[in-house]
N, C-alpha and C positions, 0 to 999 in steps of 0.2 A: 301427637304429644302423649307420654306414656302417662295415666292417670292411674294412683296406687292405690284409692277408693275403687274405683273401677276394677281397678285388679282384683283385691280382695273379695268383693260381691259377686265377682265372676267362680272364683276360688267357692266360695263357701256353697253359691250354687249348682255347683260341681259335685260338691260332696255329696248331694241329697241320692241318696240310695245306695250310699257307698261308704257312708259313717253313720251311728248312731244318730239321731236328732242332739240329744244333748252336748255331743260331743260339736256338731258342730257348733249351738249356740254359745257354747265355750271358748270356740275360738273366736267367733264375731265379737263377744262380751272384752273378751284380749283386747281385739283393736279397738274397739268402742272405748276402752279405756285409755288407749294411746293416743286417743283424740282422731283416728282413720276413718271412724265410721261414727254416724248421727243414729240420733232415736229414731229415724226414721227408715234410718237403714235397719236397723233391728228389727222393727217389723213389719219390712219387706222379708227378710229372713224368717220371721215366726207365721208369716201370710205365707212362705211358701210350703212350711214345715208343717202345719194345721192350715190348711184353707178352710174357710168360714162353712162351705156346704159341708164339709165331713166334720165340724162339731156340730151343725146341725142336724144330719142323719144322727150321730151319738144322740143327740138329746132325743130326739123322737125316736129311738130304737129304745132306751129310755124310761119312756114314759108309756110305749107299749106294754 
């Protein structure tokens, strides 16, 4: 059965290397407000746009 959350998250995952960062949270922020996507889906989408170890190399590159 075709799932249109599904679709979308697949979609937005899609884009990562091939649109801007913001440009895609732009689009997830779209659906998010059409009621398609939950907070939680937003950050799955920001976990995969910044994973947690590459703002922590930032801070410790940082504070070197």
């Amino acid at each position: 059965m075709f799932n249109i959350r599904d679709f979308i998250l697949k979609t937005l995952k899609g884009m990562k290397g091939n649109y801007p960062d913001f440009q895609i949270r732009e689009y997830a922020l779209n659906w998010y407000e059409k009621g398609k996507l939950t907070e939680d889906d937003l950050y799955e989408i920001e976990l995969l746009l910044c994973p947690p170890e590459a703002v922590e190399e930032e801070i410790t590159e940082e504070i070197s």
